[in-house]
Every structure is written in structure tokens, then in C-alpha cells.
C-alpha positions in Angstrom: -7.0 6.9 37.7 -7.0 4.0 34.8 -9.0 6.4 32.9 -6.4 9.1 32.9 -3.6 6.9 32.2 -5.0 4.9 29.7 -5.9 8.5 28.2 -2.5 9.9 28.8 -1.3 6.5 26.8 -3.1 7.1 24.0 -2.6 10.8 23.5 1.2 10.1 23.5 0.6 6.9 21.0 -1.0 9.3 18.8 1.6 11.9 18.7 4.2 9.2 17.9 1.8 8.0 15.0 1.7 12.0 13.9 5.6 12.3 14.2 7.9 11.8 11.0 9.6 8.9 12.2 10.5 6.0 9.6 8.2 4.0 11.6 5.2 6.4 12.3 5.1 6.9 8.4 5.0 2.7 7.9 2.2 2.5 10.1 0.3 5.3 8.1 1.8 3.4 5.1 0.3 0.4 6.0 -3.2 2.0 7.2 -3.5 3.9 3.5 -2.2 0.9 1.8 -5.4 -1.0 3.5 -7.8 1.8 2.6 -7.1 1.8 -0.5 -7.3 -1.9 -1.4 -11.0 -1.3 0.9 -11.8 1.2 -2.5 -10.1 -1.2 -4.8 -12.8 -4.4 -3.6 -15.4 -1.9 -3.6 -15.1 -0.5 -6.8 -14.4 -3.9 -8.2 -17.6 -5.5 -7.2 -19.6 -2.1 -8.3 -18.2 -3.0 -11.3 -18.3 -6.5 -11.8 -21.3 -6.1 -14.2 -19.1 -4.8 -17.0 -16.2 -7.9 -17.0 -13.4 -8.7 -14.4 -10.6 -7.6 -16.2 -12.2 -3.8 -17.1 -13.3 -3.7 -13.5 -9.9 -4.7 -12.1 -8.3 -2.4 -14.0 -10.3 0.9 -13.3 -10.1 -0.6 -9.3 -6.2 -0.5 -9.6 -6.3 2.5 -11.3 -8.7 4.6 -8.9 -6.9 2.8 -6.0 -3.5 3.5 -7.1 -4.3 7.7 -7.4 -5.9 7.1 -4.2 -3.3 5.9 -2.0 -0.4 7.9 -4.2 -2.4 11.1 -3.0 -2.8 9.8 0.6 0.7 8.9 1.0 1.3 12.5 -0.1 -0.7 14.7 1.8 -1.0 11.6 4.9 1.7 9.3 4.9 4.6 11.4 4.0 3.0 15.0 4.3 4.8 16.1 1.2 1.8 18.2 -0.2 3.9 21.3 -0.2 7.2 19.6 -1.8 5.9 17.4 -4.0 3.0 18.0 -6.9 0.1 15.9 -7.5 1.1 15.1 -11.1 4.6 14.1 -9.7 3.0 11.9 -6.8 0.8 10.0 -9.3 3.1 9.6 -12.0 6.3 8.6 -9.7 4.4 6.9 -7.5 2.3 4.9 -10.2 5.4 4.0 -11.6 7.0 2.2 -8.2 3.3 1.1 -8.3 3.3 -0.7 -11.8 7.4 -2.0 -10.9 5.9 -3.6 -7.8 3.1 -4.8 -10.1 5.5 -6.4 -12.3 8.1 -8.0 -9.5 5.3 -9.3 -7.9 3.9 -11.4 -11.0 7.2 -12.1 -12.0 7.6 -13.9 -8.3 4.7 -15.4 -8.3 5.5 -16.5 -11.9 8.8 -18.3 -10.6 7.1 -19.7 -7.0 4.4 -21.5 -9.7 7.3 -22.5 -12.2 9.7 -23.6 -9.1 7.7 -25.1 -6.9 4.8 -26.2 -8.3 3.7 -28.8 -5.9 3.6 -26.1 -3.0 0.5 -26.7 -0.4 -2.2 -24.0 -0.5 -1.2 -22.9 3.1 2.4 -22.5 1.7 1.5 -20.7 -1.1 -0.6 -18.6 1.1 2.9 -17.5 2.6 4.9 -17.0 -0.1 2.5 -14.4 -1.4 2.2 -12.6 1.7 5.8 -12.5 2.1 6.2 -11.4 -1.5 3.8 -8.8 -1.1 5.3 -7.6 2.4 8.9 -7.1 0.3 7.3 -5.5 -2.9 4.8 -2.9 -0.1 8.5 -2.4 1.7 10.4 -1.7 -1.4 7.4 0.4 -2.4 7.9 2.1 1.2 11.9 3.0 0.9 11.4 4.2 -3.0 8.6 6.4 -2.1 9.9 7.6 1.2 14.0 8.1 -0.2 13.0 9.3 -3.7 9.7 10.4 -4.4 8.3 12.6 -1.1 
């Protein structure tokens, strides 16, 4: 009986996670936005060999076509609305704006508080990047797909 109902459960979690609720599509927000920092690390250290700077740049790069094309077909199932050029180029742009907010921010927490502890640092850049990946969210979900 435990068996069924814990199977029942998860059936109807899943459908929930399928539906095109606000929520359902942060969850697969959040799951792509994890897989493709997973592709980012990985194809950083492949490429370690040929200088930090080249490698981080091709592992944003792939990374960011990766989850812009993810969050189309997966997150936001706009494949038939929306274009692959469109996704990439739209969705690279709120990619490089978050890019650019979140240095800036981290630029100001090191100029304004300089003397923060490493554990509070460790917080302010998690909660930076947890407003720039929810601004990312409403822009991509209200604009782009």
C-alpha cells in the first residue's frame, strides 16, 4: 500500500513539474541553470591547458547556448514560438546584462565593504546571484519565450 502511494505521489509531483506554472518552469529553470554550469566546469577544466581566461570564455559561451536552448525547448517549451537565433541572441543578451550586474555588485560589496568575513561574502554572492538568476527568470519568461 506505501508502494502505491508513494507512486501515486510521485506521478502527480511529476505532472506538476511538467505543467506551465510559474513555479514548475523555476524548478526546470533552476535544474537547466545547474546542468549547464555542470558543462561549463567540464569544459573549463578540458580546457585549462590552453589559459584560464580562453577556457572560461568558450565555457560561458558553450554554456550559455546550452541552457538558452534548454530553457527553450525544456524550461519554457517555446520551440515552436520562438527561433533558435532569437533564443540565443535574446537570451545571451539577459545573459551578458546579468553578467555585467553581477560584477558590478560584486564590484560595490568589495569597494563597500571591504572587511566582510569570507562566510559573509559567501552570502552576498549567493544572494546576488539568486536576484540576477531571478531577474534572468522574469525577463526570459515575460519577454523572450
Amino acid at each position: 500500500m506505501l508502494r502505491a502511494e508513494w507512486f501515486d505521489r510521485f506521478a502527480r509531483a511529476l505532472r506538476y513539474l511538467r505543467g506551465d506554472h510559474a513555479f514548475a518552469q523555476l524548478i526546470r529553470f533552476a535544474l537547466v541553470g545547474g546542468a549547464s554550469n555542470i558543462a561549463y566546469v567540464l569544459l573549463f577544466m578540458a580546457m585549462s591547458g590552453v589559459g584560464s581566461l580562453v577556457a572560461n570564455a568558450a565555457g560561458s559561451i558553450v554554456s550559455t547556448v546550452i541552457a538558452n536552448e534548454l530553457h527553450r525547448r525544456l524550461t519554457f517549451r517555446a520551440a515552436g514560438r520562438v527561433g533558435w537565433f532569437t533564443a540565443q541572441w535574446e537570451g545571451g543578451g539577459l545573459a551578458l546584462i546579468g553578467l555585467l550586474v553581477s560584477t558590478a555588485a560584486l564590484g560595490g560589496l568589495a569597494f563597500w565593504a571591504p572587511g566582510l568575513g569570507e562566510i559573509a561574502q559567501a552570502v552576498a554572492v549567493l544572494a546576488i546571484m539568486a536576484a540576477v538568476g531571478g531577474m534572468r527568470f522574469v525577463a526570459l519568461r515575460g519577454f523572450v519565450f
